[in-house]
N, C-alpha and C positions, 0 to 999 in steps of 0.2 A: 504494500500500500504506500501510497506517498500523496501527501497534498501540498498545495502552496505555501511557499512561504510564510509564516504566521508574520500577521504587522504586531506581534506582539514581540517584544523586543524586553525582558529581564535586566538589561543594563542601561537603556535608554529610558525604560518606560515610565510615566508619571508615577509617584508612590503608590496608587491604589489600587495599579491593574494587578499587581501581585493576588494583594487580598480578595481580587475580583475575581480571578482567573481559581483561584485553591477554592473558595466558593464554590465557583459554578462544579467545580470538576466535584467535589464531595456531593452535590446537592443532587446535580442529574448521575452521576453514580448509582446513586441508592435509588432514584426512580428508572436507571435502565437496567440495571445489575440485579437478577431474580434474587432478592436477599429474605423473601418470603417462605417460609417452611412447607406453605399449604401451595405454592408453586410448585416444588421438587415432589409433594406427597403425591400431588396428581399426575406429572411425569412420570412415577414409579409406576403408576395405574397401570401404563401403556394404551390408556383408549385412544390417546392420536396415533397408535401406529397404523388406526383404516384411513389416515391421509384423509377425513371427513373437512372438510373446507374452513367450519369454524371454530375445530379443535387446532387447526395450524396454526388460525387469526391466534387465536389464544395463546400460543408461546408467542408470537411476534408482538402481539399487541402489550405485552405483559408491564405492568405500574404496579406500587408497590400499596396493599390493602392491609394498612395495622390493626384495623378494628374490626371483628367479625359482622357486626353492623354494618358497615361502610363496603362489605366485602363484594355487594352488588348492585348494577348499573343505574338504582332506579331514585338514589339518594339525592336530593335535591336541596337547592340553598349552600351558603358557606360553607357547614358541614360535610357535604363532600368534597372539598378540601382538605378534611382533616388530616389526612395521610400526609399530604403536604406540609402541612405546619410539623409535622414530626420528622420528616425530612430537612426542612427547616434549621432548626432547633439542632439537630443532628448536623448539619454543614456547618451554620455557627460556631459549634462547641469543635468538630473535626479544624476550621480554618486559625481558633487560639490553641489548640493542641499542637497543628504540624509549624506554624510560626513559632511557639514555644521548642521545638525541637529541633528547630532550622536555626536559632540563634545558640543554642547551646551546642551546634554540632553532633547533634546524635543521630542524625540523618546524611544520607550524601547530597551534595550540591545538587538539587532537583534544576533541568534543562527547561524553562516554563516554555522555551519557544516547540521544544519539539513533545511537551503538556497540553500547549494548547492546539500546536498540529495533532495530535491525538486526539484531544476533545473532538475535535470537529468532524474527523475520522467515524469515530464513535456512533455520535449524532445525526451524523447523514447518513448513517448504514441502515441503523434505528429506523427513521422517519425514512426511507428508500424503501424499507421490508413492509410498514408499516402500510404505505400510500399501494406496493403492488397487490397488496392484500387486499384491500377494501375496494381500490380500482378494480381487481379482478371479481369481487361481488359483485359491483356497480354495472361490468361490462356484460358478464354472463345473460342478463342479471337475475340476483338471487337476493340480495338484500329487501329489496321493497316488491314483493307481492303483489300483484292486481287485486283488487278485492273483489271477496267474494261475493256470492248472490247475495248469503244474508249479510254482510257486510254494506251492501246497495241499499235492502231493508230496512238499514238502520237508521233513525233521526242522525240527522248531522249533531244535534245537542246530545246524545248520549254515547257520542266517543270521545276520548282522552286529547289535551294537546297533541299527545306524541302520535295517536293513532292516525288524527287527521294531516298529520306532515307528512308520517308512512303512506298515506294512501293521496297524497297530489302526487310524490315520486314516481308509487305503485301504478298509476294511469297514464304514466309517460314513459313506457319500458325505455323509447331513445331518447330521451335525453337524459333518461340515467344513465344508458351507457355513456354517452357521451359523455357524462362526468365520471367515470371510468376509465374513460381512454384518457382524460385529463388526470387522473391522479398515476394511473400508470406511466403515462409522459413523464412525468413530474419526478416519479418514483427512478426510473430510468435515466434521466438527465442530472440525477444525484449521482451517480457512481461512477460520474466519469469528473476528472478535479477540474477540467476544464468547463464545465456544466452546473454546477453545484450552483452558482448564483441565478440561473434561470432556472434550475429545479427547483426554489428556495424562493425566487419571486413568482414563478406559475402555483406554487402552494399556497401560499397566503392568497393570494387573487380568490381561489377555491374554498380554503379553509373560514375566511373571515367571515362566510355566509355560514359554516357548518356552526362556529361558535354562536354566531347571533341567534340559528334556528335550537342549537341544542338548550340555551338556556328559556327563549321565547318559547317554545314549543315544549318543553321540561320534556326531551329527550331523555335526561339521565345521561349522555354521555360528554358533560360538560367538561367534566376533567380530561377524559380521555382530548375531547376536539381541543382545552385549552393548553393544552402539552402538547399536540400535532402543530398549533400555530404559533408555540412559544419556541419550539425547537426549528422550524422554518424562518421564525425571525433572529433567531442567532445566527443561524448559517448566513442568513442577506445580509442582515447588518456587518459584515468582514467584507464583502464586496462595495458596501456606501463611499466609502473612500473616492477609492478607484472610479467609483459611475461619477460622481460629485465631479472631480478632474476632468476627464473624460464630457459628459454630458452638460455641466454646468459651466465649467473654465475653458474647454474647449483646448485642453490640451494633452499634447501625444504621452498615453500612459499607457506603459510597458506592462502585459503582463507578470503575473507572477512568478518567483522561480520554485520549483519544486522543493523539496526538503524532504528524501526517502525517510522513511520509517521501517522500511524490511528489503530484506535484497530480492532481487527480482524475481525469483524462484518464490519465496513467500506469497508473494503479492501475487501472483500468478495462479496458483494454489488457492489463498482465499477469494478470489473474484470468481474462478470454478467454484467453488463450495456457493458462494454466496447465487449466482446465476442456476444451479441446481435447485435450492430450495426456491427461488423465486420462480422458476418453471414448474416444482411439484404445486405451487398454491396456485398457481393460476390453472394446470390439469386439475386438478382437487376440482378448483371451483366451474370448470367446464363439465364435468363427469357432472357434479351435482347437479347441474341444468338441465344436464341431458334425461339423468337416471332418475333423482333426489334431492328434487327442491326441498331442503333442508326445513324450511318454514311450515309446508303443508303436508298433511298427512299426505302417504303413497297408497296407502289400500284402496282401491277404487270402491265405490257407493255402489250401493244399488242399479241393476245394470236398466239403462233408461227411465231412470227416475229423478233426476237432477230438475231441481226448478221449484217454483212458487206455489203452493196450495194451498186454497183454501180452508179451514176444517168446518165444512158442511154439517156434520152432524158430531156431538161429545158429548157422551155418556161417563156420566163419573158415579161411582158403586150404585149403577141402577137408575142413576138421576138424568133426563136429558135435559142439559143445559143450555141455554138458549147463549146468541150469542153475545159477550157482553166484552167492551174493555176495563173494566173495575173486578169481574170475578177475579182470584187469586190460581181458583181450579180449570178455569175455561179456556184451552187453548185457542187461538186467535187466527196465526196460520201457523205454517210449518215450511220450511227450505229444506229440501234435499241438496248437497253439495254433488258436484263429481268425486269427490273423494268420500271415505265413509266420516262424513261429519252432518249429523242435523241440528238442526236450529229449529226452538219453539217460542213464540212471542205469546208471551203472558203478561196478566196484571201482577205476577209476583213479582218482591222487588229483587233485585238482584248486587248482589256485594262486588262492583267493579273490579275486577283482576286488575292491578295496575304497575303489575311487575313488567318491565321489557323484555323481551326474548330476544335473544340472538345466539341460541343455542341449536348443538348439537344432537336432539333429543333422537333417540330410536325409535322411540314409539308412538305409534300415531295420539295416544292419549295424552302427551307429554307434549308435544305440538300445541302449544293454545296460541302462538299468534295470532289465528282468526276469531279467538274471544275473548284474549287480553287488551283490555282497555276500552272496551265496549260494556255500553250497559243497556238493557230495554229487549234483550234477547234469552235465550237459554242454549247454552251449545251445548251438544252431546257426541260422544266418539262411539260407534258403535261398531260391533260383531256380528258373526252369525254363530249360534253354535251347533251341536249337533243334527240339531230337530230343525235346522231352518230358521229358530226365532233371533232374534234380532236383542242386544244385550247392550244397553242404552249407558252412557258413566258421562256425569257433568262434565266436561273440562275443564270449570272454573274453581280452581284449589278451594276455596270460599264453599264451594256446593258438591264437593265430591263426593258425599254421602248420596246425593240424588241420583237414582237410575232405575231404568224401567226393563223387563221383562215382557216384548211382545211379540207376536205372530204377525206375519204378513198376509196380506189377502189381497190382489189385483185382478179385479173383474172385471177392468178394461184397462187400455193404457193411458188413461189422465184420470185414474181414482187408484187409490192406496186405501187401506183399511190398514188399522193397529191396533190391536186389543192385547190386555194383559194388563199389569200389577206392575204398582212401582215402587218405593224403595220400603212404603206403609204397608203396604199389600192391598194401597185402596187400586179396585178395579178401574181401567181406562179401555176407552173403546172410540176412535176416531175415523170419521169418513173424512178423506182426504180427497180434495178437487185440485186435478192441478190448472192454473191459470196463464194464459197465453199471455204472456207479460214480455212487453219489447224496452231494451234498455239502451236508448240514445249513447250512453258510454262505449257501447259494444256497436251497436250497430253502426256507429257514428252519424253528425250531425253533419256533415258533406256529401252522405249519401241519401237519397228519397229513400222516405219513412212510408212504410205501406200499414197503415191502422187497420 
């Protein structure tokens, strides 16, 4: 590896950059260096070894989480910071320790120019893996999902901040790639030392919308987007100089000269290693497009039964229910998905999921992207088991208790019947109508709408 010459000069430099420079390196240290216990415990696992796309994300994307609280993406406000303040706190106490040991000699003459050519090394490999990572979600794309039927069902007022950001993305498969192919750019134009300052100004351009939307939209991945666009502003800012002269004085500035850090054979070696992994994340995240949208269950539904229905007639322990939006018992309609996931719209109320996903899950029941952060629906994952009947489980953590035991009955192909017992043992019995429902999203608004 080798980068530019650092403008950082130990014998030249103003008194402060010392203590600036021993700072930064203790600080972003401990936030890129896995110094986390429950990081290694879950390497030990080996569940990244199926190359799944965002058990990769997850060693690359890795910050350090001190507080079991704080431990997921969904912590909002200063508080999730916290880890930071104790990083903090920790560079502080690290930058009067190694000064205290620098003046008594009990250390060797630390080289800061070829410290802070390291630092920077570091930090652009970091945020390089980072940006290919999420670019190759973005590109595939796999991050933000189309929504679904019942997803369209849903009042715009009873989904989360975060859900309604996920689903402007989700309806615009290209131009999320396109910010895909933008972060990949970006990601790529980092690891070359002649590039590193337009990898670094093409990031911020990108990122400064991801910070504004993660905190305005309470993504929950506030730390993460404000460490991607604090580690892109350290890399530019060592090029401002040079543009300042250059751009503003209008006068002839010499690039940098190099300053190796490894003999050529190393460096050769890690740019292999590093382009390896940066080709299995982006296969990773192509297979999953192809095979295992990560987000949505794979089991396929009911075979031609996808779509909007009515529930014409509901019998609850013997009662016909007439139809109401206030009952708690009265189902209202029903969405069958293409995958095996249903949705029931009821007067009961329902406890918002309001965890983020961005997980790994195997099982389609573990999959609740389509009913976290939504609220005014009832989502179910369901089975078939032996006999045919159908084995109904909430997916929203809050309601996992709830599930139904029913038979299927289709006595034409736009009615469903579902009778059986649910988690009470009280009886259910539902005629299901389904409704030729056209969705301007899908169908588009540039082509004739045939009513």
């Amino acid at each position: 590896m080798a980068t530019h010459e650092a403008h950082f000069n130990a014998t030249h430099a103003p008194r402060y950059q010392v203590p600036v420079l021993q700072f930064a390196t203790v600080f972003f240290a401990i936030l890129v260096i896995p110094l986390d216990y429950k990081f290694y415990a879950w390497i030990f696992t080996g569940e990244w070894l199926d190359f799944q796309i965002t058990r990769l994300i997850k060693i690359v994307s890795y910050l350090p989480s001190f507080f079991n609280e704080l431990n997921n993406e969904q912590q909002l406000g200063i508080g999730a910071f916290a880890s930071w303040g104790v990083a903090l706190l920790l560079a502080i106490i690290g930058v009067v320790v190694w000064q205290q040991l620098e003046k008594k000699g009990s250390i060797p003459a630390v080289n800061y120019e070829r410290l802070y050519a390291w630092f920077r090394v570091v930090l652009r490999y970091k945020l390089a893996l980072i940006l290919i990572s999420f670019g190759s979600l973005k590109l595939c794309p796999l991050q933000f999902p189309f929504p679904s039927l019942s997803n369209l069902h849903t009042n715009y007022g009873d989904f989360l901040p975060w859900k309604i950001w996920y689903h402007t993305l989700g309806i615009t498969p290209n131009y999320t790639a396109f910010l895909g192919g933008v972060e990949l750019l970006a990601g790529l134009l980092l690891c070359s030392n002649k590039t590193v300052g337009f990898g670094a100004a093409l990031t911020l351009g990108v990122h400064i919308n991801v910070v504004f939307s993660s905190f305005s939209y309470q993504l929950g991945n506030q730390v993460f987007a404000t460490f991607v666009f604090l580690v892109a502003t350290i890399l530019f800012v060592h090029d401002v100089p040079r543009l300042y002269s250059l751009l503003y004085q209008a006068k002839i500035t010499a690039p940098e000269k190099e300053l190796p850090l490894a003999s050529e054979r190393v460096r050769l070696v890690a740019r292999a290693l590093f382009f390896v992994l940066a080709s299995v994340i982006f296969l990773s995240a192509l297979f999953n497009y192809k095979h295992d949208p990560y987000l949505i269950p794979k089991t396929p539904g009911l075979p031609n039964a996808a779509g909007l229905y009515n529930v014409r007639e509901f019998i609850f322990n013997n009662d016909t229910l007439p139809y109401s939006r206030v009952d708690p018992n009265r189902w209202q309609n029903v969405i069958f998905e293409e995958w095996a996931t249903l949705s029931i719209r009821t007067a009961k109320p329902v406890i918002v999921d309001s965890t983020l996903y961005l997980t790994a899950a195997l099982a389609d029941i573990d999959r609740v992207y389509e009913s976290a952060g939504v609220d005014g629906r009832r989502y179910f994952s369901y089975t078939a088991d032996s006999t045919g009947r159908l084995q109904l489980v909430n997916k929203n953590r809050h309601h996992a208790a709830e599930k139904y035991t029913l038979t299927v009955l289709r006595p034409d192909p736009n009615t469903i019947i579902l009778e059986g017992v649910n988690e009470n043992n009280d009886h259910i019995k539902a005629v299901l109508e389904r409704l030729d429902r056209k969705y301007l999203l899908i169908e588009s608004r540039r082509k004739p709408i045939q009513l």
